[in-house]
C-alpha positions in Angstrom: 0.0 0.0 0.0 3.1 2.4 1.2 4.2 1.5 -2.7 1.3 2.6 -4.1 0.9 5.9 -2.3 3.7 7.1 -3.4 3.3 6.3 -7.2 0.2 7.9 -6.9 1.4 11.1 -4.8 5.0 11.8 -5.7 6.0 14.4 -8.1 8.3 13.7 -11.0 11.2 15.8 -11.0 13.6 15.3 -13.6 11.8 17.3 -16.3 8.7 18.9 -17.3 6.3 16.2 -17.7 2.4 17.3 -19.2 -1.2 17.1 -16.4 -2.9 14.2 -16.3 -6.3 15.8 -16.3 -8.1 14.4 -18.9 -7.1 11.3 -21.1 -4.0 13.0 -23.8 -4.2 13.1 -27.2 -1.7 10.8 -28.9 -0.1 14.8 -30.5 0.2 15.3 -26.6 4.1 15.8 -25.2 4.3 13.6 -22.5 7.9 15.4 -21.5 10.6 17.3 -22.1 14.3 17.5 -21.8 17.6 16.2 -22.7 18.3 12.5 -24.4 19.4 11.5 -21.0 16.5 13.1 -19.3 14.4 11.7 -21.4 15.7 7.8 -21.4 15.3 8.3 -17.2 11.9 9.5 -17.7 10.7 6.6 -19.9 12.9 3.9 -17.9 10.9 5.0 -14.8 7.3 4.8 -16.7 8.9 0.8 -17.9 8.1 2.2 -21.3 12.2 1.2 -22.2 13.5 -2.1 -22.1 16.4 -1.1 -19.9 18.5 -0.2 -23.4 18.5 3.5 -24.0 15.5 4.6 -26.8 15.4 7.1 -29.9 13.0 9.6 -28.1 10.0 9.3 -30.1 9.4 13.0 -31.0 6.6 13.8 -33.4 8.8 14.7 -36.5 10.2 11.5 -36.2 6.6 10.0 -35.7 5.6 11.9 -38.7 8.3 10.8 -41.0 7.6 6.9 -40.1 3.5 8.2 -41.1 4.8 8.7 -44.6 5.4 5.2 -45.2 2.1 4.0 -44.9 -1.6 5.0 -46.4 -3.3 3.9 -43.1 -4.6 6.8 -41.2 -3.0 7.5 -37.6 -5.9 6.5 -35.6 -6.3 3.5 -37.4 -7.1 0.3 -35.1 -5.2 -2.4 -35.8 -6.7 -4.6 -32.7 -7.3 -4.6 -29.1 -4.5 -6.2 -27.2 -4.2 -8.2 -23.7 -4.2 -7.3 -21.1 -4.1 -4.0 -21.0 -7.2 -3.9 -23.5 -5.3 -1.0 -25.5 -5.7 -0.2 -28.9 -2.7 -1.2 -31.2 -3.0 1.7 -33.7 -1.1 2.8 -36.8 0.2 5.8 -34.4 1.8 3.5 -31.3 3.3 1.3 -34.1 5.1 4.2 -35.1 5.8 5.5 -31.6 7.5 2.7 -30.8 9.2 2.0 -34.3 11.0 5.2 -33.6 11.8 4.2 -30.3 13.0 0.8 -31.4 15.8 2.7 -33.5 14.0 1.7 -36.8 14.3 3.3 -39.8 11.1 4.9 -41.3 11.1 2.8 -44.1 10.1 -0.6 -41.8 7.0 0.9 -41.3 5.2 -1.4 -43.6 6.9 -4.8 -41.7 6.0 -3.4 -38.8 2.3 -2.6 -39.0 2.2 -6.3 -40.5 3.7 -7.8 -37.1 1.1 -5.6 -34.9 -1.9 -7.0 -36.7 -0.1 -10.3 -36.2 0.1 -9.7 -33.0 -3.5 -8.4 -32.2 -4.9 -11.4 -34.8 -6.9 -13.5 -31.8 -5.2 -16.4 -33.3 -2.0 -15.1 -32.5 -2.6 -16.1 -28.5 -0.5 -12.8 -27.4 -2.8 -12.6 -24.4 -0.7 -15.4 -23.1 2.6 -13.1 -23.5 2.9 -13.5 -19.8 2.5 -17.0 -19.1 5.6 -18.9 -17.4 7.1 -20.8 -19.9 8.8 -17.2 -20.5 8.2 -17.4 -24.6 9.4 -15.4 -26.9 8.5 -14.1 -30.6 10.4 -15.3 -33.5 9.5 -13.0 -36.7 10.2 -14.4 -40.0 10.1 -12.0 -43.2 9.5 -13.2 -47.0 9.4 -11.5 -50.2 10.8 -8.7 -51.4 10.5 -6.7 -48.8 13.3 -8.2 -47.7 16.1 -7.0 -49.7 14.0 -3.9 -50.0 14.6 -2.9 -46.3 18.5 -4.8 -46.2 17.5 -7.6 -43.8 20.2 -9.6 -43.4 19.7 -14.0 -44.1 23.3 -15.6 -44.5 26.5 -16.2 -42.1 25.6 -14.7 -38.4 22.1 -13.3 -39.6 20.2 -13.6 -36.1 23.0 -11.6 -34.4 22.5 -7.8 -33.4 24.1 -5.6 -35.7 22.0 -5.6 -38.8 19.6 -2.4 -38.1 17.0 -3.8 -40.1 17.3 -7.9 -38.2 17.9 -5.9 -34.8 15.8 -2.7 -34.3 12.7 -4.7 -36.0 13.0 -7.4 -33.4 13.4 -4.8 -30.9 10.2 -3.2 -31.6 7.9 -6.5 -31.1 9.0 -6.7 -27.5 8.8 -2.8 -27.0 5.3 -2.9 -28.7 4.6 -5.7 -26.4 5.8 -3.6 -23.0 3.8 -0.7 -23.7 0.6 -1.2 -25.6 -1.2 -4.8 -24.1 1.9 -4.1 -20.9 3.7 -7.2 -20.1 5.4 -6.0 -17.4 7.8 -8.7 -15.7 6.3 -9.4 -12.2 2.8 -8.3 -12.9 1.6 -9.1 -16.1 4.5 -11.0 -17.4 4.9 -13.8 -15.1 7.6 -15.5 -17.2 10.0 -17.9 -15.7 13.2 -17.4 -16.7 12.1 -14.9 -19.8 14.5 -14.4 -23.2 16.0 -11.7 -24.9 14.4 -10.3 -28.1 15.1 -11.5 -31.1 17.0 -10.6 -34.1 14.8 -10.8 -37.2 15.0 -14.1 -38.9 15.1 -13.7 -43.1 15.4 -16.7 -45.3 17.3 -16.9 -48.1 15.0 -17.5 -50.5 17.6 -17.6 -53.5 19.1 -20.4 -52.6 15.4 -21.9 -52.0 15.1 -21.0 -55.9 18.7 -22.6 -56.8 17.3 -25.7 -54.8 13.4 -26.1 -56.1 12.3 -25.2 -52.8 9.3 -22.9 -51.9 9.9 -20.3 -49.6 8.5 -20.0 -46.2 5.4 -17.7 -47.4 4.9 -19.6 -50.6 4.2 -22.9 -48.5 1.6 -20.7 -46.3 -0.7 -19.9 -49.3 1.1 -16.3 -50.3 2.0 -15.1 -53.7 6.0 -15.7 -54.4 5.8 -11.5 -55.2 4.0 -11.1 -51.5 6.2 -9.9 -48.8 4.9 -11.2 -45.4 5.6 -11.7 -42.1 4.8 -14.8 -39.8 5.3 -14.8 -36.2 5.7 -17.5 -33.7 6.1 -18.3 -30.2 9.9 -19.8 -29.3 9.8 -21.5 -26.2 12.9 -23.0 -26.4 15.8 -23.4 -28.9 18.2 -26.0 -29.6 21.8 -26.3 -30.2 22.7 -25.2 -34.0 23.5 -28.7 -34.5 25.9 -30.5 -36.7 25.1 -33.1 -39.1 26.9 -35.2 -41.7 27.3 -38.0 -44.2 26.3 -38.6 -47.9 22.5 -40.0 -47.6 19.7 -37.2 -46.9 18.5 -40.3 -44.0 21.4 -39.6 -42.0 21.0 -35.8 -41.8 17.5 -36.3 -40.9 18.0 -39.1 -38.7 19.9 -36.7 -36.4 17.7 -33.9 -36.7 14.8 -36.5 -35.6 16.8 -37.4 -32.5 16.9 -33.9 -31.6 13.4 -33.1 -31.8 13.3 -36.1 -29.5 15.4 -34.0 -27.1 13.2 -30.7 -27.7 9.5 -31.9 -27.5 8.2 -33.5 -24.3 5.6 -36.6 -25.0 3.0 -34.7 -22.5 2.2 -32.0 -25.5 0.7 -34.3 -27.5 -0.9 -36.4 -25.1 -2.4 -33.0 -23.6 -4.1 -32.6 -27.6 -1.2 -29.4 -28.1 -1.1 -29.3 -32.1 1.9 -27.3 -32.4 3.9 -25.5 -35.1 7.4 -25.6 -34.6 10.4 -23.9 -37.0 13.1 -26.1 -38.0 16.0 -23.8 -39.7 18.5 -25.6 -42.2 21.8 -23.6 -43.9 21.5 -23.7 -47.5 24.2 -26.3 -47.4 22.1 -29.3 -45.7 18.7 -28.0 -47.4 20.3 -28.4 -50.9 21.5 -32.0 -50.1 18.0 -32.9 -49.0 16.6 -31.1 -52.1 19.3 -33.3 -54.3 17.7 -36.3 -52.6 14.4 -35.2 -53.6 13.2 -34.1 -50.4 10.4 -31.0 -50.2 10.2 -29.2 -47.4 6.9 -31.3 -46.8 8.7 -34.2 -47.1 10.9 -33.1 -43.8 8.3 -32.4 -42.2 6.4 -35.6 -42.7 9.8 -37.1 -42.3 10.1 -36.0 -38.7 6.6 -36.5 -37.7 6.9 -40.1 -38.8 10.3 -41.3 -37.4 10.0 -39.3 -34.1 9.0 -42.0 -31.9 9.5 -42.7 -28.1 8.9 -46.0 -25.7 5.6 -46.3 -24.4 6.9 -46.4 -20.8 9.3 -43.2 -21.5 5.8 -41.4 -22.9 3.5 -42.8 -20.2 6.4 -40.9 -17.4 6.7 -38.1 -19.1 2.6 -37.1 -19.2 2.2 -38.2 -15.8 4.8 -35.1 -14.9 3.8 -32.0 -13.0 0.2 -33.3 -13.2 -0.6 -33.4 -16.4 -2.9 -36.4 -15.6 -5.0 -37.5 -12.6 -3.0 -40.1 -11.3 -3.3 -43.5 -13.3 -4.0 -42.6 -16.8 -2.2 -44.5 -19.2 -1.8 -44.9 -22.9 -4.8 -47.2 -23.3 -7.2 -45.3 -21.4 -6.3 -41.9 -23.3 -6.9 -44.4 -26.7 -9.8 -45.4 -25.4 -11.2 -42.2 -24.4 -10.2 -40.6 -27.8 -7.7 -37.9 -26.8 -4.9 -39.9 -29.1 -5.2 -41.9 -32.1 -4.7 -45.7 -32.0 -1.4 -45.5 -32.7 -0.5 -44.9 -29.6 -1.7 -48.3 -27.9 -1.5 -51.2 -30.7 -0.2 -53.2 -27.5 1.1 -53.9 -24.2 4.0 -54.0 -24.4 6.0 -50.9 -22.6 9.3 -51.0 -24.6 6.7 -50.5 -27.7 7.1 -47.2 -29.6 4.8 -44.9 -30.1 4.6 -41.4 -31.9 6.0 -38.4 -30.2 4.3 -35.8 -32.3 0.3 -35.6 -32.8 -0.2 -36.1 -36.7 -1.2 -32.3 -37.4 2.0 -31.0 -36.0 3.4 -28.8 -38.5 6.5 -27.6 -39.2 8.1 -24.5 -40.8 10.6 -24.7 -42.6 13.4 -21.9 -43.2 16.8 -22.0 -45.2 19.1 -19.1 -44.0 22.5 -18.8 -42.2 25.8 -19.3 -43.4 25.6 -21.3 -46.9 29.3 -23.0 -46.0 28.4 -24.5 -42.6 26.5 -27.7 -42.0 24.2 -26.8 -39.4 20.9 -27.4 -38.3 18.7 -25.5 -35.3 15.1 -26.2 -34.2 12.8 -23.7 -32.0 10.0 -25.5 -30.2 6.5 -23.4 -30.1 4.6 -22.8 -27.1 1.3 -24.7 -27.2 -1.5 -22.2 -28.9 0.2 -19.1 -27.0 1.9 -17.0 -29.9 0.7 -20.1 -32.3 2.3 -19.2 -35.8 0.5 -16.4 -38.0 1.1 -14.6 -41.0 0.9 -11.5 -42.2 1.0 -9.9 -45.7 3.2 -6.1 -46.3 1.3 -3.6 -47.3 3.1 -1.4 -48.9 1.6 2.6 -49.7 0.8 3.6 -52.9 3.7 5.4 -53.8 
């Protein structure tokens, strides 16, 4: 109570901030004074994300306007669980203070309406598992805006890969408010992350269909699909001659990701699985699609019966006693899970809707996989097309 007294009572000092009387208008100045000044004010409002932010003032607003034909006041969606509007005005706010440029307007009015599309799930932003958003950006908006897809792509230092997965979790703090310790009750938590691009010439040198392409977009489309990451594997190694034996080994390390309670809770999942150019093209060569993969490790991921039947009866995810047959029985998994007895027998891992999406970036030299496991329906995978303005 002493806490809350005083937030509501104390006087800000540090600069000349504007009355609260009446609800401001989004031309209001919410304060004044130096860069420094400024990054204190908005650090103690949790409007920053601890890194110092591009003071969003309204000629810099103004300038990220020009690149779209929406109007300002547009609404894009209401957001959890602060039930604020996401409008074409706080995506630009918070572009500039993201350190965009002006010109990633567009991809950035796309990821808000992902994030406000219901299907989306971002009202579970603040749920344990700590999850965070991975963005991935087709079409030609890519090169257009210099996002970055080969050797060390997901690391900060591209403005483009960096500042744009900067603004999700900035837009995320301050229009639905997932504060940690309130309304982001996450875990551990992760960092943002970088903007993930794929290389979709080598996906044309190959035969393979980009990411956007496989989701029912136009090859010419630019689009954005978001996803939640609630955990990511090693960027693994794999080897030999035969496309088997690189799959094989990424099989055994979705084995490692996925836990068998997912699917025997019903979780249909969409998970990313992200190949260099250098393993995707020797699958291609075998005559692999990226359908084929993902039918490939749907199929072979399989687990004993005994292993599966532990691992659901974990943290409760059962009352006490349920097994493999009774779940059969009661139809909440198919029948291949119980075609016996016999607890060394193996059953599926993955539910037989489990997708996967699959990406080709990173450095085209290195033989490397990585995989990043979804969260459930919370931030389930969703894309959106660019819209670009007229001119």
């Amino acid at each position: 109570m002493d806490q809350i007294v005083r937030q509501l009572t104390s006087a800000d000092s540090a600069g000349d901030s504007v009355a609260d009387d009446a609800d401001p208008d989004c031309r209001d100045i919410a304060f004044t004074g130096t860069f420094e000044a400024v990054n204190e004010y908005f650090q103690r409002q949790q409007w920053s994300d601890g890194l110092p932010i591009v003071p969003p003032t309204l000629e810099k607003i103004d300038t990220f306007l020009q690149f779209t034909d929406r109007a300002a006041d547009d609404v894009l969606g209401i957001l959890h669980p602060s039930l604020a509007a996401a409008s074409v005005w706080n995506v630009a706010v918070i572009g500039v203070m993201a350190g965009c440029r002006p010109q990633y307007m567009p991809v950035l009015l796309a990821i808000a309406e992902a994030m406000a599309d219901p299907e989306y799930g971002l009202k579970h932003g603040g749920s344990t598992p700590g999850w965070e958003a991975l963005i991935i950006v087709n079409g030609p908006i890519r090169d257009q805006i210099g996002l970055d897809h080969g050797q060390g792509a997901q690391r900060p230092g591209n403005q483009a890969n960096t500042s744009i997965g900067r603004f999700y979790r900035l837009f995320a703090r301050n229009v639905p408010r997932f504060l940690p310790g309130s309304t982001d009750m996450a875990t551990f938590g992760q960092m943002f992350r970088a903007v993930l691009a794929e290389d979709e010439p080598a996906c044309a040198d190959m035969g393979w269909a980009p990411l956007h392409v496989t989701r029912g977009f136009k090859p010419e489309d630019s689009v954005v699909t978001l996803t939640s990451v609630r955990t990511t594997s090693d960027p693994f190694t794999t080897a030999g001659e035969s496309a088997e034996r690189h799959l094989d080994y990424i099989v055994d390390w979705v084995k490692r990701m996925i836990e068998p309670y997912q699917s025997s809770r019903g979780y249909v999942e969409t998970h990313v699985l992200q190949l260099t150019p250098v393993i995707a093209a020797l699958l291609a060569k075998a005559g692999y699609t990226k359908q084929d993969v993902a039918n490939y490790l749907t199929k072979h991921a399989v687990v004993p019966a005994h292993y599966y039947e532990w691992s659901m009866m974990q943290a409760d995810h059962h009352p006490p006693g349920a097994t493999l047959a009774g779940l059969v029985e009661k139809g909440e998994l198919p029948k291949a899970w119980h075609l016996s007895d016999d607890p060394n027998r193996m059953v599926p891992l993955l539910l037989p809707q489990t997708q996967w999406l699959i990406v080709v970036a990173g450095d085209p030299l290195r033989n490397r996989s990585c995989i990043y496991r979804q969260n459930f329906k919370q931030g389930y995978a969703t894309s959106k097309q660019v819209q670009l303005p007229a001119h």
